[in-house]
C-alpha positions in Angstrom: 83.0 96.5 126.7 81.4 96.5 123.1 82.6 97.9 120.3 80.2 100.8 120.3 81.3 101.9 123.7 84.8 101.7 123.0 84.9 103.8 120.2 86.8 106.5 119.6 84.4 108.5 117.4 81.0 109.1 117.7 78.3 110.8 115.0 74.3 111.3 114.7 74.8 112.9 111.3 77.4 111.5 108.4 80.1 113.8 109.3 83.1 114.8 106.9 85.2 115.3 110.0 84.8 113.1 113.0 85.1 115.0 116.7 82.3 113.8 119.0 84.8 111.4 121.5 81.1 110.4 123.1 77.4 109.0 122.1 76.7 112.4 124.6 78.6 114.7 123.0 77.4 113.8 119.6 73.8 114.1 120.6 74.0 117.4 122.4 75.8 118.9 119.3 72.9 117.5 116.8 70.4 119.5 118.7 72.5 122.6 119.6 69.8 124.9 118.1 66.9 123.3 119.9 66.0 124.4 123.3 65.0 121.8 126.1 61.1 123.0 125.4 61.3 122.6 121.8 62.6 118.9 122.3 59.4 117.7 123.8 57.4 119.4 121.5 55.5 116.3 119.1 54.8 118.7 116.5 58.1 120.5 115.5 59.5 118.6 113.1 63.2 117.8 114.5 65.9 116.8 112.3 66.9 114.6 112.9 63.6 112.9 114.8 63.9 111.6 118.2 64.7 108.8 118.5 68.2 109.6 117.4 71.0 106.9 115.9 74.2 107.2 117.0 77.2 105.6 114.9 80.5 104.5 116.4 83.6 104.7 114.4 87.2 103.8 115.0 89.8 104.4 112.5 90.9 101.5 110.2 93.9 99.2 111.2 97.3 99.6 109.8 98.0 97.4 106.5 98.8 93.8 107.7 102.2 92.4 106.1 99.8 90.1 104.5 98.8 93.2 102.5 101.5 94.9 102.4 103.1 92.1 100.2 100.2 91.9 98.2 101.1 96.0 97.3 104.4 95.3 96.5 103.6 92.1 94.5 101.2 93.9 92.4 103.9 96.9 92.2 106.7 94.2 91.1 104.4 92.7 88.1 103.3 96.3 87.1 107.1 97.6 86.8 108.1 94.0 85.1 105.0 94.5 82.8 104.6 97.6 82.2 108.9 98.9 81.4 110.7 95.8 81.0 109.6 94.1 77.8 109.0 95.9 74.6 105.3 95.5 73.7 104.4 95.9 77.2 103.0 92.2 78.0 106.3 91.7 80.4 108.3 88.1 80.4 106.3 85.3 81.1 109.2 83.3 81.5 111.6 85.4 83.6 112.0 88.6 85.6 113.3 91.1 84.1 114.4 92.8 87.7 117.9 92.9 88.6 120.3 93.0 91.8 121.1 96.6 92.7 124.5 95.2 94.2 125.5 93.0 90.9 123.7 94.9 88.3 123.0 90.8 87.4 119.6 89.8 86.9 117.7 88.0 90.0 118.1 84.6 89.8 114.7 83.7 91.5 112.8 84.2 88.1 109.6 86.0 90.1 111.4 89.4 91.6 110.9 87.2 95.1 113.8 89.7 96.6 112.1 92.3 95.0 109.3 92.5 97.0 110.9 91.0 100.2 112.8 94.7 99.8 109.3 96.4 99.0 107.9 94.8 101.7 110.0 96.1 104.5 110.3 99.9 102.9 106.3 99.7 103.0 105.9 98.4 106.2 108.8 101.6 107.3 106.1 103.6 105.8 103.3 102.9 107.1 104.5 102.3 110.4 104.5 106.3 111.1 101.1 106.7 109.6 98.2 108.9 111.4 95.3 107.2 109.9 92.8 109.4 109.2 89.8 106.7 107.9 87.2 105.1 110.1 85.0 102.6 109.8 81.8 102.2 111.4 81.7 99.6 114.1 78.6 100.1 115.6 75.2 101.8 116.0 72.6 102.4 118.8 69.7 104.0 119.0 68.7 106.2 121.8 65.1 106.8 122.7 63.2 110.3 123.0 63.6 110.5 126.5 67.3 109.1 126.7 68.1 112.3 124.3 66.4 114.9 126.1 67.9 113.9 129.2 71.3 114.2 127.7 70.6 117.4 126.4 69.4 118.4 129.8 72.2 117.1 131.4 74.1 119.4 129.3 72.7 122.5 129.9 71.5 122.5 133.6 69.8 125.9 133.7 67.5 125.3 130.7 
């Protein structure tokens, strides 16, 4: 099965909020207001024109640990850089970040520990994460007569 067919969103227009869980559905919906008749019509003017584009979307992948340490790296250098040395350029030589346990400064001179704790209370975070964002992961284009009969399919009595 391709990607575009196991999608879980579907869209002919560049929709704000994605609901359309078929190609179908979305192509019936973009032509709602148009009656069977008017779809075979050459001169009306349809937006949008037959043949229609349909995009498939799926919502974007949880963060990988690979990136979830490179969040908590970047957070570890910000809060050594930014509060820890008095002009704000950090400590080249040293970490500044210290044990919560000892109250001693961490020995590994980089805040290693300190993001190996970040790490894991990211990745609890983000674990229970709806994610709302998609990416588009395929397109197809269905021809006039492909979209009528859709539409027909849909509404039987027209």
């Amino acid at each position: 099965m391709s990607k575009f067919d196991s999608a879980k969103y579907y869209s002919v227009y560049d929709d704000e909020t994605l609901s359309h869980e078929s190609p179908e559905e979305a192509i019936v919906d973009a032509y709602e207001d148009c009656s069977v008749a008017d779809l075979a019509d050459e001169m009306l003017g349809l937006v949008p024109e037959l043949p229609v584009e349909v995009t498939a979307w799926n919502p974007k992948s949880p963060p990988t640990d690979d990136r979830l340490t490179q969040l908590a790296e970047s957070i570890v250098g910000d809060i050594e850089e930014w509060w820890c040395d008095e002009d704000g350029w950090g400590n080249p030589e040293d970490s500044h970040l210290t044990n919560p346990k000892t109250g001693w400064p961490e020995k590994d001179g980089d805040g290693r520990r300190a993001v190996e704790r970040l790490v894991v209370a990211l990745r609890e975070i983000t674990q229970g994460l709806r994610i709302w964002q998609c990416e588009v992961v395929g397109t197809r284009e269905y021809s006039k007569a492909e979209a009528i009969a859709i539409i027909k399919g849909d509404r039987p009595d027209e």
